[in-house]
MARNU-577393 format. One record per atom (N, C-alpha, C, O, CB): residue number from 1; residue in three letters; x, y, z. Coordinates in steps of 0.02 Angstrom, whole numbers, plus 50000, padded with zeros to 5 digits. Each point is the difference from the previous one (the first is absolute). Last residue first. Glycine has a CB too. Example, Ala and Ser with C-alpha at 12.3 -4.5 7.8 and 13.67 -1.06 7.14 Angstrom:
2
2 / Ser / 50642 / 49888 / 50354
2 / Ser / 50042 / 50059 / 50003
2 / Ser / 49961 / 50055 / 50037
2 / Ser / 50025 / 50055 / 50008
2 / Ser / 50034 / 49913 / 49884
1 / Ala / 49956 / 49746 / 50104
1 / Ala / 49955 / 50059 / 50000
1 / Ala / 50045 / 50060 / 50000
1 / Ala / 50052 / 49999 / 50033
1 / Ala / 49853 / 49942 / 50029
% end
This chain:
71
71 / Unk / 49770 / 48278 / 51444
71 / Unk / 49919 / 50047 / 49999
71 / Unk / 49977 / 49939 / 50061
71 / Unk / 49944 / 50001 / 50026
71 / Unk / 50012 / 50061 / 49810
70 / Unk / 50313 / 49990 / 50116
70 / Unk / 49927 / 49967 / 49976
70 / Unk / 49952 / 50032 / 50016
70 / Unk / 49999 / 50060 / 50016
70 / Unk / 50030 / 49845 / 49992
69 / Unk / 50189 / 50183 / 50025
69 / Unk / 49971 / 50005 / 49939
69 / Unk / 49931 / 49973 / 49994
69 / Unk / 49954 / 50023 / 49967
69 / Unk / 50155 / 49976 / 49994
68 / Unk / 50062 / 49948 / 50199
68 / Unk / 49966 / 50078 / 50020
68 / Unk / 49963 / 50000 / 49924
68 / Unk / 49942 / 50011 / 50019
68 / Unk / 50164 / 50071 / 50076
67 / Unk / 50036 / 49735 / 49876
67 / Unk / 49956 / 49994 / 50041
67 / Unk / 49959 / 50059 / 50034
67 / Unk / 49944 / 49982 / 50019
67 / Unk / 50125 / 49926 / 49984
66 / Unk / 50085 / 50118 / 49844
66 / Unk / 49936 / 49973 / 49973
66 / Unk / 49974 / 49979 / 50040
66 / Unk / 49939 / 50000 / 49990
66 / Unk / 50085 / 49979 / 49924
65 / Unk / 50157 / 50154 / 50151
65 / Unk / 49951 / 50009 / 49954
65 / Unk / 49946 / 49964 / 49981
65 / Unk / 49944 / 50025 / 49996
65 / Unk / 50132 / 50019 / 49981
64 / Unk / 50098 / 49858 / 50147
64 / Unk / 49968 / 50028 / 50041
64 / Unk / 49935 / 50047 / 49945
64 / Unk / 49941 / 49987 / 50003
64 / Unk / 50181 / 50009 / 50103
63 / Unk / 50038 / 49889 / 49790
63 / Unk / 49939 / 49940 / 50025
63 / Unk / 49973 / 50025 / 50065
63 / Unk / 49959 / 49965 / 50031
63 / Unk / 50101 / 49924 / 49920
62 / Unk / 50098 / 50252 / 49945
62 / Unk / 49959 / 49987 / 49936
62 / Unk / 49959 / 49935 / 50034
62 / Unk / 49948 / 49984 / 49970
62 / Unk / 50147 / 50061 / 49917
61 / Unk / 50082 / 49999 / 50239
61 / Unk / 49976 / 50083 / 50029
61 / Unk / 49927 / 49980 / 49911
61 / Unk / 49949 / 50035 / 50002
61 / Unk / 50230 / 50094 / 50075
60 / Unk / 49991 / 49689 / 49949
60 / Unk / 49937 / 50021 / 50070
60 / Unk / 49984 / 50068 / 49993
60 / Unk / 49969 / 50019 / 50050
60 / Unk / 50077 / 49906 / 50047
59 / Unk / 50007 / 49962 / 49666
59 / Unk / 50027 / 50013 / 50071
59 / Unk / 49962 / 50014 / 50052
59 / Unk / 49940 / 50014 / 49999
59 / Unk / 50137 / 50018 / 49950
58 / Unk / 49937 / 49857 / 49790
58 / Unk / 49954 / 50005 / 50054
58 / Unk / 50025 / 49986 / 50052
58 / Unk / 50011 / 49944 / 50025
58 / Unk / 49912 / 50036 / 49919
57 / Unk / 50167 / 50089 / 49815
57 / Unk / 50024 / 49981 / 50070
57 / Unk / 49952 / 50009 / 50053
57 / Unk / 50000 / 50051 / 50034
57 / Unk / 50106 / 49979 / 49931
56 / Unk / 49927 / 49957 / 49738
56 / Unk / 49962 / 50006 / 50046
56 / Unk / 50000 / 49964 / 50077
56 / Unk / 49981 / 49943 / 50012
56 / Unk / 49973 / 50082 / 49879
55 / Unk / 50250 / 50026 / 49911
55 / Unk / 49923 / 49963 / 50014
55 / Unk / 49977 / 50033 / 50041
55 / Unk / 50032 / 50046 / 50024
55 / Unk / 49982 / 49850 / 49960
54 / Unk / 50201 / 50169 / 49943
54 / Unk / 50018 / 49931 / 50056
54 / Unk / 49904 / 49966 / 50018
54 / Unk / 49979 / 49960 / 50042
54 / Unk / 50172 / 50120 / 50047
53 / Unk / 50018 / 50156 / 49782
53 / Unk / 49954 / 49933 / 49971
53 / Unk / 49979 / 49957 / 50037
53 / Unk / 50010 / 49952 / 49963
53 / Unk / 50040 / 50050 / 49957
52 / Unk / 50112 / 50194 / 50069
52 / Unk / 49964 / 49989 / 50042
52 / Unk / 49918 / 49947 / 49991
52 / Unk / 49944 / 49998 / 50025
52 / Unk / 50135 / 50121 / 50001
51 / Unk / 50094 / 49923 / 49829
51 / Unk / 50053 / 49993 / 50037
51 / Unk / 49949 / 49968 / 50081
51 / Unk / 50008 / 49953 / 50039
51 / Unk / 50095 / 50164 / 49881
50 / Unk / 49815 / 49950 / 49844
50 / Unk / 50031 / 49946 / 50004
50 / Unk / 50024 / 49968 / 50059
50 / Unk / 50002 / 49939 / 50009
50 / Unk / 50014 / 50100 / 49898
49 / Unk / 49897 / 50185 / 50079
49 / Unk / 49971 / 49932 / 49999
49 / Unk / 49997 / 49939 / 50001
49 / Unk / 49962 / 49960 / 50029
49 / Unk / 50028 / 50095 / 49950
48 / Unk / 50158 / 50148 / 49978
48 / Unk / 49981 / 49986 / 50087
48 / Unk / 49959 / 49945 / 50015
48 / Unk / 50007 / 49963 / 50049
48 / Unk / 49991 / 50151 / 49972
47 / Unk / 50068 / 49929 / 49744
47 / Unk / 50050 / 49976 / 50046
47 / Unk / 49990 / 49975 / 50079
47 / Unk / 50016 / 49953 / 50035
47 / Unk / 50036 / 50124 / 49886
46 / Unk / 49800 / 50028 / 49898
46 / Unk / 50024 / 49915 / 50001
46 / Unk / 50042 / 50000 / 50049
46 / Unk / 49988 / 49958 / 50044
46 / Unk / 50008 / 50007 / 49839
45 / Unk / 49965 / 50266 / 50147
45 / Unk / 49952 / 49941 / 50025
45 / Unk / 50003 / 49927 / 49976
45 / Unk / 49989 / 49954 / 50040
45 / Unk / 49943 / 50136 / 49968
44 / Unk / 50238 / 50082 / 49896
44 / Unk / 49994 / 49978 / 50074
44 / Unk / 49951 / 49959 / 50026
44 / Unk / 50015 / 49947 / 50026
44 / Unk / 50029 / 50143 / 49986
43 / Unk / 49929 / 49956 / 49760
43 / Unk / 50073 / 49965 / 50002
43 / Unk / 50005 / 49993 / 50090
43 / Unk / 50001 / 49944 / 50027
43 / Unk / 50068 / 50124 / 49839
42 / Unk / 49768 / 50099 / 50048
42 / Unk / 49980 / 49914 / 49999
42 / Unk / 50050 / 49943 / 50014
42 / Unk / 49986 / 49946 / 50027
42 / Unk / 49941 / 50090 / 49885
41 / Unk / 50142 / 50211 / 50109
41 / Unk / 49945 / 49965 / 50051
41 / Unk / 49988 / 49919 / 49979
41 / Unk / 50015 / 49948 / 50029
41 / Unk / 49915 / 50176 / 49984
40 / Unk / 50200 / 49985 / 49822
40 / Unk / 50033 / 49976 / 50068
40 / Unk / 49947 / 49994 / 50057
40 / Unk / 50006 / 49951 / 50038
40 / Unk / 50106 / 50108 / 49930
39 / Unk / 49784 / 49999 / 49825
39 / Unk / 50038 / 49932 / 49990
39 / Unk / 50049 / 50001 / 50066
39 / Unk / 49996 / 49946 / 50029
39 / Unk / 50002 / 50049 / 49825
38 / Unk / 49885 / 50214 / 50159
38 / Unk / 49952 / 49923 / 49971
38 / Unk / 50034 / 49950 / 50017
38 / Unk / 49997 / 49970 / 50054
38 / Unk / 49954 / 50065 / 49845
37 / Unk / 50195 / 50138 / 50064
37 / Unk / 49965 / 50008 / 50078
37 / Unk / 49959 / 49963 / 50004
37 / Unk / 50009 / 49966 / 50050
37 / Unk / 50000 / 50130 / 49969
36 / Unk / 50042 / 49934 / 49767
36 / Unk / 50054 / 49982 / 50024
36 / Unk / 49998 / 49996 / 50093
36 / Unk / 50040 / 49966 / 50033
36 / Unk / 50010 / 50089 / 49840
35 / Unk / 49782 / 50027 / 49973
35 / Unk / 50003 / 49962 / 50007
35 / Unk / 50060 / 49956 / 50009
35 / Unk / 49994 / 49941 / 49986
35 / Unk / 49917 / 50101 / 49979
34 / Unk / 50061 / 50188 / 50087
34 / Unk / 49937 / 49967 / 50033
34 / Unk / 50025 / 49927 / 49970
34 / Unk / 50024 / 49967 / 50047
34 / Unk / 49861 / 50139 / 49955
33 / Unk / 50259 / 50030 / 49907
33 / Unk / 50014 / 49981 / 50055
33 / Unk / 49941 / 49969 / 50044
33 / Unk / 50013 / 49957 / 50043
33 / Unk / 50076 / 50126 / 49938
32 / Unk / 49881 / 49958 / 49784
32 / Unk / 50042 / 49979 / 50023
32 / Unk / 50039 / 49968 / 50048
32 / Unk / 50028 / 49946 / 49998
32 / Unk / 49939 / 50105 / 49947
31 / Unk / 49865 / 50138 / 50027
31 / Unk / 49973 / 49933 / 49970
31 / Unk / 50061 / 49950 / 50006
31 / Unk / 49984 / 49965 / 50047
31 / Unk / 49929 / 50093 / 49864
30 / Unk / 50133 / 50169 / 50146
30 / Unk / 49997 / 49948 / 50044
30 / Unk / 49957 / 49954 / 49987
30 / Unk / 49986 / 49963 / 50047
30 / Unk / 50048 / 50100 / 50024
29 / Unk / 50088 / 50028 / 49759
29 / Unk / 50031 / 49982 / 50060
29 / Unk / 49963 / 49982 / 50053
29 / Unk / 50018 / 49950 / 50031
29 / Unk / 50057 / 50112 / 49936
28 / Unk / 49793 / 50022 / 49851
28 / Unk / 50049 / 49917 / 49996
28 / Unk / 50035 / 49988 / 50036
28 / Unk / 50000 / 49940 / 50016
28 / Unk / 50009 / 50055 / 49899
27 / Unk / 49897 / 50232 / 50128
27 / Unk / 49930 / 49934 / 49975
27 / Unk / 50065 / 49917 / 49995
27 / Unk / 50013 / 49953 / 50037
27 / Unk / 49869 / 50161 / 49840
26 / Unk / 50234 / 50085 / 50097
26 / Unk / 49967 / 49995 / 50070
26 / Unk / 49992 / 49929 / 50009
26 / Unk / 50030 / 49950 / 50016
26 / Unk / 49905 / 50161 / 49983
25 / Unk / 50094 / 49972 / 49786
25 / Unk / 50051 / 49971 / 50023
25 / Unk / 49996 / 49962 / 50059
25 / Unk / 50017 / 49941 / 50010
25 / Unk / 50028 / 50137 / 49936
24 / Unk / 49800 / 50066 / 49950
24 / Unk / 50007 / 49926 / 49990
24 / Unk / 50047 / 49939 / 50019
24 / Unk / 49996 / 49939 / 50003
24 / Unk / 49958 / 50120 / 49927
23 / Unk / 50026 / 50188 / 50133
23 / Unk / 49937 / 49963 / 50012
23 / Unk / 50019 / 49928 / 49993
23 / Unk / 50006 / 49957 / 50043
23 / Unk / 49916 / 50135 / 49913
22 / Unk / 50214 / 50057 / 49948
22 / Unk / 50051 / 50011 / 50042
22 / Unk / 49903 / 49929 / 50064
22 / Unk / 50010 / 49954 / 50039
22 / Unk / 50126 / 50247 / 49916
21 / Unk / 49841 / 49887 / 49816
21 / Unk / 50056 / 49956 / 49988
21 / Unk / 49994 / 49972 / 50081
21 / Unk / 49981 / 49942 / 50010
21 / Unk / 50105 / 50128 / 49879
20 / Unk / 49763 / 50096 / 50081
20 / Unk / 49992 / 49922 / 49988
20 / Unk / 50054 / 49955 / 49982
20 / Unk / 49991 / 49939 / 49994
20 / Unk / 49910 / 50095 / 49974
19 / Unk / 50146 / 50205 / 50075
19 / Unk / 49995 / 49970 / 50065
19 / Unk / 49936 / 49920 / 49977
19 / Unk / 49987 / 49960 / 50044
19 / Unk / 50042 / 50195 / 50047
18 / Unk / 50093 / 49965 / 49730
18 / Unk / 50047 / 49980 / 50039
18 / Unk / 49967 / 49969 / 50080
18 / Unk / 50026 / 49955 / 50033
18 / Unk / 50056 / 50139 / 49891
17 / Unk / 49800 / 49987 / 49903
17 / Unk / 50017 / 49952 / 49980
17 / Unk / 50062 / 49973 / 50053
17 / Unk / 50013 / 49941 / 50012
17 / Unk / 49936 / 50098 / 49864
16 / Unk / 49951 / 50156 / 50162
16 / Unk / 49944 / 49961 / 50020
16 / Unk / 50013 / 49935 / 49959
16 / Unk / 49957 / 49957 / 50005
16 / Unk / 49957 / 50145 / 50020
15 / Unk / 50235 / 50089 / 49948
15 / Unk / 49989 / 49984 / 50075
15 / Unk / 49946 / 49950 / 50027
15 / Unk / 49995 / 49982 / 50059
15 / Unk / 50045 / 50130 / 49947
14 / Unk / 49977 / 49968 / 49757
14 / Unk / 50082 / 49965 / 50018
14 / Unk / 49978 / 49978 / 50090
14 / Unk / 49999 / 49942 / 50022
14 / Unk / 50114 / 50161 / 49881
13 / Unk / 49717 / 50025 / 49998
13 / Unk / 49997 / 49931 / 49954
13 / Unk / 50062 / 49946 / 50051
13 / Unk / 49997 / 49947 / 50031
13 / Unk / 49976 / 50129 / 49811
12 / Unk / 50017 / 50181 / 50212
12 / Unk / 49949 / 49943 / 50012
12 / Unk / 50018 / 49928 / 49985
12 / Unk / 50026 / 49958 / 50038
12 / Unk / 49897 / 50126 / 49935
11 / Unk / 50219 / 50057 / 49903
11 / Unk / 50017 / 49990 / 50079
11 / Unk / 49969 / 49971 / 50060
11 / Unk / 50027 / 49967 / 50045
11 / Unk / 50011 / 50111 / 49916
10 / Unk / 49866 / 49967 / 49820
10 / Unk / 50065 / 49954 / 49983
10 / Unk / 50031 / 49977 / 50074
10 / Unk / 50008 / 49945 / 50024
10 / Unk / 50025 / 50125 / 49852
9 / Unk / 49816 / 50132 / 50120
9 / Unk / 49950 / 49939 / 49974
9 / Unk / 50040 / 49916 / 49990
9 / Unk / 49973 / 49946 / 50007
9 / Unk / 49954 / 50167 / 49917
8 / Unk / 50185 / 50120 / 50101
8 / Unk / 49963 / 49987 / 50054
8 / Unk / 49964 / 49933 / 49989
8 / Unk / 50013 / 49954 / 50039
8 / Unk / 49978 / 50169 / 49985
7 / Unk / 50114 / 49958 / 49778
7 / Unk / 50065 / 49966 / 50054
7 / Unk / 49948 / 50008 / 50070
7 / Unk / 50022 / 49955 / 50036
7 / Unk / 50129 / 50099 / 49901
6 / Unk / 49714 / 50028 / 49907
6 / Unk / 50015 / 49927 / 49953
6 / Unk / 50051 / 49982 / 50077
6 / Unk / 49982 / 49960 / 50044
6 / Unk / 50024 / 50067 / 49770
5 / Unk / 49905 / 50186 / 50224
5 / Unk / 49952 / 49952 / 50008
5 / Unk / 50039 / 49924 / 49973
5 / Unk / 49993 / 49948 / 50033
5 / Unk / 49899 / 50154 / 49948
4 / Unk / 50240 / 50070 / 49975
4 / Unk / 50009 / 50020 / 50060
4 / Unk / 49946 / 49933 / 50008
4 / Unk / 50028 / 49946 / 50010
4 / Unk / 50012 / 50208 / 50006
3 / Unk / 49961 / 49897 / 49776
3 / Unk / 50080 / 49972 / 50007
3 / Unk / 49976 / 49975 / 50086
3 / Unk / 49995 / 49940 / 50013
3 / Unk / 50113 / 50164 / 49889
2 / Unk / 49729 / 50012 / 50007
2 / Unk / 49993 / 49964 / 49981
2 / Unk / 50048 / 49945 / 50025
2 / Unk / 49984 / 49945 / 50021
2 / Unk / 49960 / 50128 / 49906
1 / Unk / 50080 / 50172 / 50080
1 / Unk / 49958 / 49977 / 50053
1 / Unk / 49985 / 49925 / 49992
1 / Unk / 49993 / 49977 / 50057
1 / Unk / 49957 / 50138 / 49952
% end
């Protein structure tokens, strides 16, 4: 009866080492990919930024705003 409890208890053990293996693995892949998805976002916005850079453009539909704006 002992034998029977020891290989039940082992088979436990084995299945709950195997699914924190199989966790951690998880966990780092998509730790990983979150920050690999990070760094190409940031990598696009320098870019768009750069590209679309041109200052501050006081246009007519923005000097109609502020004028409706005053008090």
């Amino acid at each position: 009866m002992k034998k029977t409890a020891n290989k039940r208890r082992e088979s436990d053990v084995s299945q709950r080492r195997s699914f924190l293996k199989g966790a951690a693995i998880t966990t780092a892949a998509v730790g990983s990919g979150a920050l690999a998805a990070g760094a190409l976002a940031d990598q696009t916005d320098a870019e768009n930024t750069e590209a679309a850079s041109q200052g501050y453009q006081e246009s007519d539909h923005v000097k109609e705003y502020y004028r409706l704006a005053r008090f």
